[in-house]
DRENPA-836931 format. One record per residue: x, y, z of N, C-alpha, C, O in turn. Coordinates in steps of 0.05 Angstrom, whole numbers, plus 5000, padded with zeros to 4 digits. Each point is the difference from the previous one (the first is absolute). Layout:
// DRENPA-836931
XYZXYZXYZXYZ
...
***
This chain:
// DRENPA-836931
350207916048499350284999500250125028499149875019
502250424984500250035031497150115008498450114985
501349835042497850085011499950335000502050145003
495449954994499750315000500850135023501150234998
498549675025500250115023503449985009501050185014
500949554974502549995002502350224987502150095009
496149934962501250234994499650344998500950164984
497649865034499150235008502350005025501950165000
497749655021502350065018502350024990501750095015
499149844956502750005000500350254984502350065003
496750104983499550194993500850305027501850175002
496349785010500450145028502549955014501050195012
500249594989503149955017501750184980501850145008
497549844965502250044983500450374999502150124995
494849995012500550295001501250165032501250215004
497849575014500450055026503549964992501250215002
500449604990503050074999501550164987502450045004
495650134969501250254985499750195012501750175007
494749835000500350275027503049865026501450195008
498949714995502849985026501950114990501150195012
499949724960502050104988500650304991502050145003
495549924984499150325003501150105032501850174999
497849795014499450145028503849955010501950155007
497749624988502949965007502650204986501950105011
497249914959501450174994500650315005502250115004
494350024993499350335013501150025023501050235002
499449645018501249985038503449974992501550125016
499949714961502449995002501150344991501850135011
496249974963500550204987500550275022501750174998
496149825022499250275017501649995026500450205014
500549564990502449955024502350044993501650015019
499450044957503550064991499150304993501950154993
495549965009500050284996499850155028500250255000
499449625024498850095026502049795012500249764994
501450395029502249865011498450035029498850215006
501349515013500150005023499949695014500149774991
499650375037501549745013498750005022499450225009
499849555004498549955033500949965014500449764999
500950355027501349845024497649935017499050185013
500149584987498349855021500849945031498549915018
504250174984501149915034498750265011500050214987
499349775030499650115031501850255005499350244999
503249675006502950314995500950024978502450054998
495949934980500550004973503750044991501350184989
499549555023501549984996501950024974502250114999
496249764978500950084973500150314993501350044980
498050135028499150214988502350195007500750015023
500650174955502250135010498650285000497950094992
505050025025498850365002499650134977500549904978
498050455025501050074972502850064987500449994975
501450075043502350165000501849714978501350024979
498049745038501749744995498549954956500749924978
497450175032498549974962500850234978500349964976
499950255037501850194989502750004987500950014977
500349975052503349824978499749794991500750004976
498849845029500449784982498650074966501249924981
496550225016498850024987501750284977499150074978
503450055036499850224989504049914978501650134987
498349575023502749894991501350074975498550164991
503149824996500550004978502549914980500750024977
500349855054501849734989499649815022498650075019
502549714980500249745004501250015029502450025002
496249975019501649975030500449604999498649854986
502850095026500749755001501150035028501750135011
495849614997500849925030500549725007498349844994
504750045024501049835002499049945030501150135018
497249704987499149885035502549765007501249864984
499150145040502549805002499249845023501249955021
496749994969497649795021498049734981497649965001
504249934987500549714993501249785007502050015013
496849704980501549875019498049775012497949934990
503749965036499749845018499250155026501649985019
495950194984499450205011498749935028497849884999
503550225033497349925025497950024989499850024975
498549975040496650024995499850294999499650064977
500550185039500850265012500850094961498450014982
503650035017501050064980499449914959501150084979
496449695029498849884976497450145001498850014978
499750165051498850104992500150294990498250124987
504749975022499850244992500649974969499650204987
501249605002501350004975497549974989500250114979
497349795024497049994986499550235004499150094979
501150145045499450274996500750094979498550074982
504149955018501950184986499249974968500350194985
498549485002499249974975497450134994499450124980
499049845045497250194994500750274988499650094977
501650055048500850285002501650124964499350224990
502649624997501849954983496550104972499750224988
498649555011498449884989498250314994499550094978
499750065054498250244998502150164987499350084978
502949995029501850234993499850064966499750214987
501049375005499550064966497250094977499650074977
498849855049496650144988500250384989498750134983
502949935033500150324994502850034986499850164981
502249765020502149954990500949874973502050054986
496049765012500049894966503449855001501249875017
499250204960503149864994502450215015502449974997
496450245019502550125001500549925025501450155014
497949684993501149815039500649714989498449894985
503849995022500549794997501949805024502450025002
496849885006500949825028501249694992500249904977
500449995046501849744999500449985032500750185014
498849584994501449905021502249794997499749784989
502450315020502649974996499449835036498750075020
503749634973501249895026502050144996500950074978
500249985051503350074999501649775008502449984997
496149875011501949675007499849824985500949795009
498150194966499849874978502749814998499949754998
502550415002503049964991500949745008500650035023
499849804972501649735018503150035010501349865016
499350374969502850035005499750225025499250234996
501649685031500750195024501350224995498550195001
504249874991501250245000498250144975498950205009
500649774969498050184983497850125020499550245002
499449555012497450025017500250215013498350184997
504249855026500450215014501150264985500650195015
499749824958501650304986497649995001499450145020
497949744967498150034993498350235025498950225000
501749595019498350175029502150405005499550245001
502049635000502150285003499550234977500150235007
499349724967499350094973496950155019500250225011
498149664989496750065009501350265027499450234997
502649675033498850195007502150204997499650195016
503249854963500050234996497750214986499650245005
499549644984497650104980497950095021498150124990
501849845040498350015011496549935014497850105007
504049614990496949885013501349815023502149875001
496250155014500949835030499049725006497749925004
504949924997499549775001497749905032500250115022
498549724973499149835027501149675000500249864981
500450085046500649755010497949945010498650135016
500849564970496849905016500349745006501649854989
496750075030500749685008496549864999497950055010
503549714966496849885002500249755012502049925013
495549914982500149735007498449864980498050094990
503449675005499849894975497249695011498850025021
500949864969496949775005501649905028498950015022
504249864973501049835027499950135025499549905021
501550534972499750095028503050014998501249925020
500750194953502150014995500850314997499550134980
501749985040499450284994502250074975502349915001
496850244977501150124977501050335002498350175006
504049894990500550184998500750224971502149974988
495950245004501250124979500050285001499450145019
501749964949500650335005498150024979499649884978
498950385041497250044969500950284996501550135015
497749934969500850384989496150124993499049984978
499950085038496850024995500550324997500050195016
500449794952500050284995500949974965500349794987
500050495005500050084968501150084990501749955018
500050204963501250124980498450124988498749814991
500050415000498850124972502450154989502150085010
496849944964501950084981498250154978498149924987
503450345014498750164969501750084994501750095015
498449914958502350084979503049965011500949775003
500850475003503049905013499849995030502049905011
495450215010499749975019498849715015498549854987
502550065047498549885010499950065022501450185010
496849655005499350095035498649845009497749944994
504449945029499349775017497050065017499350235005
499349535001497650115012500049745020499349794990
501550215041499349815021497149965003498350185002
501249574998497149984999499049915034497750085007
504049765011499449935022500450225022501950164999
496249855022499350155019501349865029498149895011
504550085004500949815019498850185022501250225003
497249745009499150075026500349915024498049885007
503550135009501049825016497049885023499849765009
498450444997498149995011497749834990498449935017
501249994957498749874975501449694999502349915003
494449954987501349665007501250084968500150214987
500749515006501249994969497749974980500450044976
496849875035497850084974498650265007498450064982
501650115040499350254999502150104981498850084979
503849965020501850114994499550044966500150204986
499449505007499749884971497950254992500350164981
497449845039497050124989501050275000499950114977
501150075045500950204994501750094972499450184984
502649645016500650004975499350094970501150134982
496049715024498149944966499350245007500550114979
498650085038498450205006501150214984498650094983
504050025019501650104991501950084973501650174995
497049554988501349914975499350244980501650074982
496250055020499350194973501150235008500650154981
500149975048501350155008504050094993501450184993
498749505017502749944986500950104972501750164992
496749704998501250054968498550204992500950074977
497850035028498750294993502350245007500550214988
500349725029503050175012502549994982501350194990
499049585009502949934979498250114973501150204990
496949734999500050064977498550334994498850044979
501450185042500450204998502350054999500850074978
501249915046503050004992500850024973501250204991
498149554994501749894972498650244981501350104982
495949985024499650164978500950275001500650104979
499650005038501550325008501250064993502149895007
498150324973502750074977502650145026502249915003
496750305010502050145010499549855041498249965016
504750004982500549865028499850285024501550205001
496049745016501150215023501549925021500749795009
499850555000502949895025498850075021497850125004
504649765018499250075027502750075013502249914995
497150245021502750135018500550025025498650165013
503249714999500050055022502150175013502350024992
496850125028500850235011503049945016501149835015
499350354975503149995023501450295016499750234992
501349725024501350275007498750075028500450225012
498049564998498650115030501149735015498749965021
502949904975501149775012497549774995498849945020
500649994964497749794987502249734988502450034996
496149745002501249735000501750074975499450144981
502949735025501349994965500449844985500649805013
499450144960499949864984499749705005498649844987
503050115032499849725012498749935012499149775000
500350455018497349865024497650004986498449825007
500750384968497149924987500649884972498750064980
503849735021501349904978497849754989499549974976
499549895042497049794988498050125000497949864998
501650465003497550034985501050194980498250034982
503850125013500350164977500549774977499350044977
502149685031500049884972496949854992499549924978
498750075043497849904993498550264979498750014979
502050145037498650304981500950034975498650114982
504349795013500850144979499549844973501050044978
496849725030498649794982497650204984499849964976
498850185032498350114993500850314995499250114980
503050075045500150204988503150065000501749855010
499350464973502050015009500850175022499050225005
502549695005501350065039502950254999502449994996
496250145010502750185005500550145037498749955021
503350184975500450065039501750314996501750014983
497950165029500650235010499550205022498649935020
502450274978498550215016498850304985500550114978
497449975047498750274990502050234981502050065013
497950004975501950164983497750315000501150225003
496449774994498250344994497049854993499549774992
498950445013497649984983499349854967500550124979
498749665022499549954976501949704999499549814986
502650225034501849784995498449695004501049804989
496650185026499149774996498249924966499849804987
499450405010497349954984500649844977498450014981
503749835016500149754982498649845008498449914984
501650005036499949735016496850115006498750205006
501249374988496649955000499750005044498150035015
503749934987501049925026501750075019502350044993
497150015036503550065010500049835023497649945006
504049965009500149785017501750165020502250064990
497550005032501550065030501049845019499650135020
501549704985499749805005501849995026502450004994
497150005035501150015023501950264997502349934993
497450355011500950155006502250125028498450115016
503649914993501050045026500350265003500450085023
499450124953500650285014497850204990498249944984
502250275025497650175003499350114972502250004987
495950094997500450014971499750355004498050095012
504250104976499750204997497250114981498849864984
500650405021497050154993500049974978498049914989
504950174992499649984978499549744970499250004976
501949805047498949744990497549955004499049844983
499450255037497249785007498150344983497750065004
503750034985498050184981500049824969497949934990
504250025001500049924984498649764991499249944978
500949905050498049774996497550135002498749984979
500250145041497850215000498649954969498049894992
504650264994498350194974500249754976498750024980
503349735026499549724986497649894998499149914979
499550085050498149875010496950194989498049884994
502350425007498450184989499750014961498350104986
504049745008499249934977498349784991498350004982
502349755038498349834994501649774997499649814985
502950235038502549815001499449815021499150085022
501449634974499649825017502250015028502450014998
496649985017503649975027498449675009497649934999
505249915013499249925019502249935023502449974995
496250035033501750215019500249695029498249885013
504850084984499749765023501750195023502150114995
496749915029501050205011500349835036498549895016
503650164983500949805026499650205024501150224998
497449715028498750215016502850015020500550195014
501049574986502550085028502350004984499849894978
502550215030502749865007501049855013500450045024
500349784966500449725014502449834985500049984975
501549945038501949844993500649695005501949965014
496849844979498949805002502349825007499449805014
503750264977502149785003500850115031501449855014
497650424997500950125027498849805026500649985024
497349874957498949835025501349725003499049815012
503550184974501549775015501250085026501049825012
499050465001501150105026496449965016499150185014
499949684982497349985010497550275004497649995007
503850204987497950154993500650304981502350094996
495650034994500650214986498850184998498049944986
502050315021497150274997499650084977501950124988
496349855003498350084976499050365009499450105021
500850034948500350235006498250104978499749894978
498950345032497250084978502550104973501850175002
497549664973500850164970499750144989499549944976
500750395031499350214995501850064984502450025004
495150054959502049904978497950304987500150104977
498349965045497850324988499049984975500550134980
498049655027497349974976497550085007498250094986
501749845047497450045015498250204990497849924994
502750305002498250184989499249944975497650014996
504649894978498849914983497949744985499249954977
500549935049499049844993496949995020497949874997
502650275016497350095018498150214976497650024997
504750094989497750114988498349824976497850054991
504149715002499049894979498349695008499649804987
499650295042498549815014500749805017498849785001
502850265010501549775010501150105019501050224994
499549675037502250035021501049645007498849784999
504250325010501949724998500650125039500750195014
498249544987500350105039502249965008501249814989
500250355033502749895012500449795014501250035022
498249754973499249775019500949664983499749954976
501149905041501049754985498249735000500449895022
497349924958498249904998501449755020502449964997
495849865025500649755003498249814996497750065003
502949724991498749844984499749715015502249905006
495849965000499949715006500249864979499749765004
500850294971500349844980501750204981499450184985
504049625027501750254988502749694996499649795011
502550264975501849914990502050045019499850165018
502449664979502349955025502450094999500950104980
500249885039502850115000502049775013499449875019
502450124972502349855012501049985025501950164996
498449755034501050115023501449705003499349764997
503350405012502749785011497849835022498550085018
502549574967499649825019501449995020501950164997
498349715027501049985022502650255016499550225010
502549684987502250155016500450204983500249944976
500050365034501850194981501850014975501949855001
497950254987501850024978500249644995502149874999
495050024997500449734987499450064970499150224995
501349614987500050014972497849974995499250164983
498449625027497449884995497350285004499850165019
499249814965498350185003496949874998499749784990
497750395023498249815000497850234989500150215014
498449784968497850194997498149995011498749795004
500750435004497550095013498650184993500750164983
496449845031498150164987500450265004500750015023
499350274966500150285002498550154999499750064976
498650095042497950164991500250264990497950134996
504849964999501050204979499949984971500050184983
499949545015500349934968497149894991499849794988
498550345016497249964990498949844971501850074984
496949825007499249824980497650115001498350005019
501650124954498050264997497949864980500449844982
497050285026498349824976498150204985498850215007
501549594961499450224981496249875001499549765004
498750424993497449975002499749814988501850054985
497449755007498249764981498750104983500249914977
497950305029498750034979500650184976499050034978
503450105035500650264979499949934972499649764999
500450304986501649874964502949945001501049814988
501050425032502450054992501149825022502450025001
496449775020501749945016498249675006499849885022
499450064957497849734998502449785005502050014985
497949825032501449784997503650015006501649814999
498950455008502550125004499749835033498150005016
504649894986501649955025500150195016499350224991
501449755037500250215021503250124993501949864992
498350395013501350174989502350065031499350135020
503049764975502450115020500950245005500950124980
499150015042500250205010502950065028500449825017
500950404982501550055022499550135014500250214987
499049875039501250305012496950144984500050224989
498249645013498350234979498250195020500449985024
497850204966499250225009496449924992499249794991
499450465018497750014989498550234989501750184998
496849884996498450124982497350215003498349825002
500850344999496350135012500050154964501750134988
496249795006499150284980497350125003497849885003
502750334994498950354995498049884983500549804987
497050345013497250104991500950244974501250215003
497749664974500350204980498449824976500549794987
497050435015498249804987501949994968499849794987
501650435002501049954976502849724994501549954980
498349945046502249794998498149745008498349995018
502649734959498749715003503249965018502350104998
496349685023502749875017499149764994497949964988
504049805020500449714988501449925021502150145003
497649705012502249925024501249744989498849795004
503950224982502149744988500949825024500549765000
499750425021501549765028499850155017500550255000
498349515028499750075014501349775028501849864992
497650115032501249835018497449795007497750014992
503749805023497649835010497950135014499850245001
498649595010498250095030500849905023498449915017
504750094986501050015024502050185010501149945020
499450284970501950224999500250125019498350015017
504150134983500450275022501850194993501049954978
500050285035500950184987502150145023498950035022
503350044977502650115018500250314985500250074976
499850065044501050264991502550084993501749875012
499550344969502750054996500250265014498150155006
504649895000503149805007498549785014497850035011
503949694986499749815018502749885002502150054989
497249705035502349784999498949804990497949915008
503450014976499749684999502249855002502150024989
496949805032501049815012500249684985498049934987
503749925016499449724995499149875018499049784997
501150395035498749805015496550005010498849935020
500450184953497249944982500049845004498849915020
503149904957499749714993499249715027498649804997
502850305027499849755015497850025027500049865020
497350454972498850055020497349854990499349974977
499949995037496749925000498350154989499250215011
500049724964498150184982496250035020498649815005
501050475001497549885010497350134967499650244996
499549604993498250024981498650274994499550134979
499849935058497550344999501250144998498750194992
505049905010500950194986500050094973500450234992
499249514993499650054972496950054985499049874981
500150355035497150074999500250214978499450235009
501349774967499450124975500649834981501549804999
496750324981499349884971499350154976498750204994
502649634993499650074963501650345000498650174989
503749935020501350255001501050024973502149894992
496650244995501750134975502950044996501350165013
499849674968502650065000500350084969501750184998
497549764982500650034969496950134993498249935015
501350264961498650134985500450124975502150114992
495049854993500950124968497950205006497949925010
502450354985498150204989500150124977501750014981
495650115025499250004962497950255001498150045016
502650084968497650294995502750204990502149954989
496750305019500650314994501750135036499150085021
503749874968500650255021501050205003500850114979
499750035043500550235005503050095005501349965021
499150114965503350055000501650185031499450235008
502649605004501050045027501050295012500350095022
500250064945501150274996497950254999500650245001
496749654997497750305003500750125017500549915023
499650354970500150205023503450025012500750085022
500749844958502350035016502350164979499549984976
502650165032502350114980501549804989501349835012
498550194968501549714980502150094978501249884982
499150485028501550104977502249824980500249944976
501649995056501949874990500349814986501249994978
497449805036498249764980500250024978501949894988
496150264996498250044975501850314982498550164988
503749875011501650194993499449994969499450194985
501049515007500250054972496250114987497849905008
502750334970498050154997498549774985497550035002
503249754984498149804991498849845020498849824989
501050195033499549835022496950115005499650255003
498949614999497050065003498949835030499149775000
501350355016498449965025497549905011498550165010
500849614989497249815007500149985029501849945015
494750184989499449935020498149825015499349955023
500249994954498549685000501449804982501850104987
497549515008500649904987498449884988497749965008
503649934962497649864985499649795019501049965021
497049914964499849725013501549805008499749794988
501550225025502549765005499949825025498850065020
502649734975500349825033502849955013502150024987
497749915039502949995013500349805019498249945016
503649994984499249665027502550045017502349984994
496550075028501350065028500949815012498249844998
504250015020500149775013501250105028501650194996
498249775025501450065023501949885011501050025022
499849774953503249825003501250004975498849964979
504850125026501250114983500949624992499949894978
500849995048501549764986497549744980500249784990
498150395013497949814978500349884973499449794989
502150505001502449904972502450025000501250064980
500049905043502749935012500249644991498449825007
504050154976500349635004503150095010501350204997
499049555015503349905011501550034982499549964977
503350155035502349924984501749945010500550085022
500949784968503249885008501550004983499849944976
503250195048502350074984501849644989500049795012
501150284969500849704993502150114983499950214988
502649575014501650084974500350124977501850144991
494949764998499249994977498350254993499050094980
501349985051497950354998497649965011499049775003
499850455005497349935007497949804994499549964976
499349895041498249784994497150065008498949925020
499850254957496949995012498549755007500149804986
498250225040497749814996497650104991499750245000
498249554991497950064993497650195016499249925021
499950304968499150165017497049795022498749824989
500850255038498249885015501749715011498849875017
503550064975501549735008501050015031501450205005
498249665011501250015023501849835013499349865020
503650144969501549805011500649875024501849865008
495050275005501249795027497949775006500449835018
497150174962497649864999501149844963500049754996
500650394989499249914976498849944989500049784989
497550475008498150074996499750264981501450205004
497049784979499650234985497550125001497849914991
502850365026496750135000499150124979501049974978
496850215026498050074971501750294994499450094977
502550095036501950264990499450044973498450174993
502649704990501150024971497350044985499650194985
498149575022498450044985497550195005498050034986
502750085040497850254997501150194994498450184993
505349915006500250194991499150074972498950214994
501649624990499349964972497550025002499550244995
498749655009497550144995499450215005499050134982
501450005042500250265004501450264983499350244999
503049624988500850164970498950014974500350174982
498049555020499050004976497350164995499150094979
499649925052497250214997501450215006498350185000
504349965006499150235005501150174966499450224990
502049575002501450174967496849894975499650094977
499449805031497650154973498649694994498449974981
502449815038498549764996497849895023500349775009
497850395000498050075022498349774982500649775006
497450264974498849814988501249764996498449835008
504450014980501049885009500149775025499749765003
500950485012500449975031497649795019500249815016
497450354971497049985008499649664989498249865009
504050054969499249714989500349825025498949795000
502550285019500649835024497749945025500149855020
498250324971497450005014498349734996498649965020
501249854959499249754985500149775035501749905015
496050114983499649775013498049764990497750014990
504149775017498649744999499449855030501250025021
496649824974499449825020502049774997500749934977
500449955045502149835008498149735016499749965024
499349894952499549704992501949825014501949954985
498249975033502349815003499549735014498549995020
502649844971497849604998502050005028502150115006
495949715009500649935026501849644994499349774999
503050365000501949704987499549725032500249754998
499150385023499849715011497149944998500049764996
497750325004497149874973501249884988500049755002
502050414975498849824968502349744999499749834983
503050165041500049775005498149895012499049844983
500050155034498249875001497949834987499449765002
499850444984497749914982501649994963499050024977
502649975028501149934970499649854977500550064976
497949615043498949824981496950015003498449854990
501250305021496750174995499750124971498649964981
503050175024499750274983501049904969498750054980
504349785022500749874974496849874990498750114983
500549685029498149864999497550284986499049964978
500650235033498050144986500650114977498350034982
504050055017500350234973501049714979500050014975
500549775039499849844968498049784993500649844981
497250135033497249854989498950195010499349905021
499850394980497950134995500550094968498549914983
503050215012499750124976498949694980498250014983
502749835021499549634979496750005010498249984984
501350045046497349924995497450274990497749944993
503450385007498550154983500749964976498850174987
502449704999499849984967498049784998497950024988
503349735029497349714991497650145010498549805002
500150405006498350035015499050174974498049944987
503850325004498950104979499449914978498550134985
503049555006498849994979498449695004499049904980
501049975041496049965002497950144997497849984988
503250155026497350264995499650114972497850054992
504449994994500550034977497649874982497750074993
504449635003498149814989496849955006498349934983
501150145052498049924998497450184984498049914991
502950365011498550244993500149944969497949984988
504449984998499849904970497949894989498550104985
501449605028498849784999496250065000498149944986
502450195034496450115008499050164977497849984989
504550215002499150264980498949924968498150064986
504449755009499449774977498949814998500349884979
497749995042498249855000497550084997498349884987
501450345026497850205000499750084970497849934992
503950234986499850064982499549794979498850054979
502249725028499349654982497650054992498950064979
499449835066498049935001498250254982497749924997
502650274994498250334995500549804964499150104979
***
């Protein structure tokens, strides 16, 4: 017969597990009705913006994204590939079935020549390969080609998305971390792109002696990934107002009245410009005769751009931390050439902390100029680039000389710092034409005259060759290089990729833009410790966890043992 008191406890266990089940159930029921989520990290790392929860959330077919970071992966590149699955993981929380991912090896292939159509296939498509060198347990260095980057695809569209940040200034796990920083930014970009029914354009100006087709040939095809690119000249009032955009880009001659109205009354609409405006004349191949006078570029914007906040000084930036130039080794007219440092060619740096210039490389410069802006409380300023804190400044006209190069630098001449050279402004302005006769201008009777502008922004640079890349003539026709490339270092500076950001906030992706702001703390194991201590550490993480289980369930048993003896003895 069971004891009274035995089955009273068992009575009680048996309601105590329907009440669980009850409870368990009401909490499963009220959680698929009430959606949410905890990010417990510190830089709440998991947690995306709203803008990033919005699209994804607002989908309505199937984006499919291909990562091409599988494999036999460095350490560097296995962690970004654990980012990229988290990141993948949040995207589909708001996204449901309409995001679907894969990491794809691209070296999978055993067959070589497949292997390489394979690589050639990826970067026509546009993703940029990396060469990396590891070391294997013996201390065997390994060489491979990684592609740390994506494909998305919606419906008949796709769009490559580079995921790595090469900073030349950055070790290879800062670089990595920068990287992850950036990832929701990334594809938040491409996958605005992909959803945008109507493609906007951008234009660049012609007809004032500005770069042509070739010289801004690596960034109009980078542009023409996202928008479409066209090129002309001022034709009348109204002739811009297609374009989300207009691009000026190193101008040589003076822009007649009736053009810089028209941009005027572009810009009074609420038209984006952006204005690379080279402060000398200068002829850079003239200095193989060892020297050359640089001459102020009076191209008569000055007024217009003073009024819209901004003056471009007559004067040429020098730089203690500036990029080189070639000068004949030894005897005359010898073939060998030896690079040297140039303080004309400045290596311009974009702030760290901005959103739009986070993690961006130092930015190559020629012959550049500098910058002051005007007080107007209705204008936000943003300084994109500026010089080191070792600078100086030459007035125009000048000479320059090559025999710069072989004098004794003394340091206290270079007693300026942080000189404005690049800016984005932003507010309401005031159109260049108040108060002035514009008959001619504004003839046509549909033409409506602003003398203020909506809200718009404009990004000023005081170097025209900033989106200047090389070209060379060849058999085969012109040969662009990659914009920021410098064939005498072989080196690629940050040019390309701040232009692009700088296009992408100023045509209507500011929120976007702002995703680049994401910072994480940069964790990084001190590798000569944990050699060190390697069979420490093995040793703990594999008999600690063995001796908290035997530990929990002595304790286990022993508490059992006591509870049920006690109830015997009763």
């Amino acid at each position: 017969m069971t004891h009274p008191k035995i089955e009273k406890q068992l009575i009680r266990s048996i309601l105590q597990f329907l009440l669980a089940c009850i409870a368990l159930i009401m909490l499963n029921y009220f959680s698929s009705s009430f959606f949410f989520r905890i990010d417990l990290t510190s830089e709440k790392k998991f947690t995306l913006k709203p803008v990033t929860k919005e699209m994804l959330s607002s989908l309505n077919d199937i984006v499919y994204i291909e990562i091409y970071l599988d494999g036999d992966l460095p350490a560097g590149f296995t962690r970004m590939q654990r980012a990229l699955t988290e990141m993948m993981n949040e995207f589909r929380v708001f996204a449901g079935k309409n995001l679907q991912f894969s990491f794809v090896n691209p070296s999978a292939d055993t067959d070589e020549q497949r292997r390489r159509k394979y690589y050639a296939d990826l970067v026509d498509r546009g993703l940029n390969p990396v060469n990396t060198h590891d070391k294997d347990d013996e201390g065997t260095v390994i060489q491979k080609l990684i592609f740390p980057g994506a494909i998305m695809r919606y419906k008949e569209y796709e769009m490559p998305v580079n995921l790595l940040r090469n900073n030349k200034n950055l070790t290879p796990d800062e670089n990595i971390h920068s990287s992850i920083e950036t990832f929701e930014y990334e594809f938040m970009l491409g996958l605005r792109n992909l959803l945008t029914e109507q493609v906007q354009s951008i234009a660049f100006l012609e007809g004032h002696g500005e770069l042509d087709e070739f010289e801004a040939g690596d960034i109009s095809r980078e542009l023409s990934r996202f928008f479409r690119i066209d090129r002309g000249t001022i034709t009348g009032p109204g002739c811009l107002d297609p374009y989300k955009a207009i691009i000026i880009a190193a101008p040589r001659k003076p822009f007649p009245e009736k053009d810089k109205f028209v941009i005027d009354q572009y810009i009074m609409q609420g038209g984006k410009v952006l204005w690379f405006l080279d402060p000398a004349l200068i002829n850079a191949d003239s200095l193989a005769a060892g020297y050359s006078i640089a001459l102020v570029n009076d191209i008569n914007l000055g007024d217009q751009l003073f009024r819209y906040g901004v003056r471009i000084n007559t004067e040429l930036l020098k730089d203690l931390s500036c990029n080189v130039i070639p000068i004949a080794a030894g005897e005359q007219n010898s073939s060998r050439f030896t690079p040297v440092p140039w303080f004309y060619y400045p290596l311009l740096l974009p702030p760290s902390g901005h959103a739009l210039t986070k993690g961006i490389d130092l930015v190559k410069s020629e012959f550049t100029g500098t910058l002051d802006t005007l007080k107007n409380a209705e204008i936000r300023k943003q300084v994109i680039l500026h010089s080191s804190a070792y600078s100086s400044t030459v007035r125009l006209p000048a000479l320059i000389s090559l025999a710069e190069v072989g004098q004794k630098t003394d340091p206290a001449t270079f007693n300026k710092q942080n000189l404005i050279v690049a800016v984005i402004l932003e507010g309401t302005f005031r159109s260049a034409f108040v108060n002035r006769m514009i008959g001619e201008f504004g003839a046509d009777p549909e033409f409506r005259f602003r003398e203020a502008s909506k809200p718009t922004t404009m990004f000023i640079c005081a170097d025209g060759d900033i989106i200047s890349n090389h070209v060379k003539n060849s058999a085969q026709g012109p040969m662009i290089s990659p914009l920021g490339y410098d064939r005498y270092t072989n080196q690629t500076f940050g040019n390309r990729e701040l232009i692009m950001n700088v296009v992408h906030y100023l045509t209507g992706n500011a929120e976007i833009s702002a995703l680049r702001s994401r910072t994480l703390r940069l964790r990084l194991i001190d590798k000569t410790r944990a050699a060190e201590q390697a069979i420490y550490w093995k040793g703990v993480n594999t008999l600690l966890p063995l001796a908290l289980v035997i530990i929990s369930g002595l304790l286990f048993s022993f508490f059992r043992r006591k509870k049920y003896a006690y109830n015997n003895a009763g």
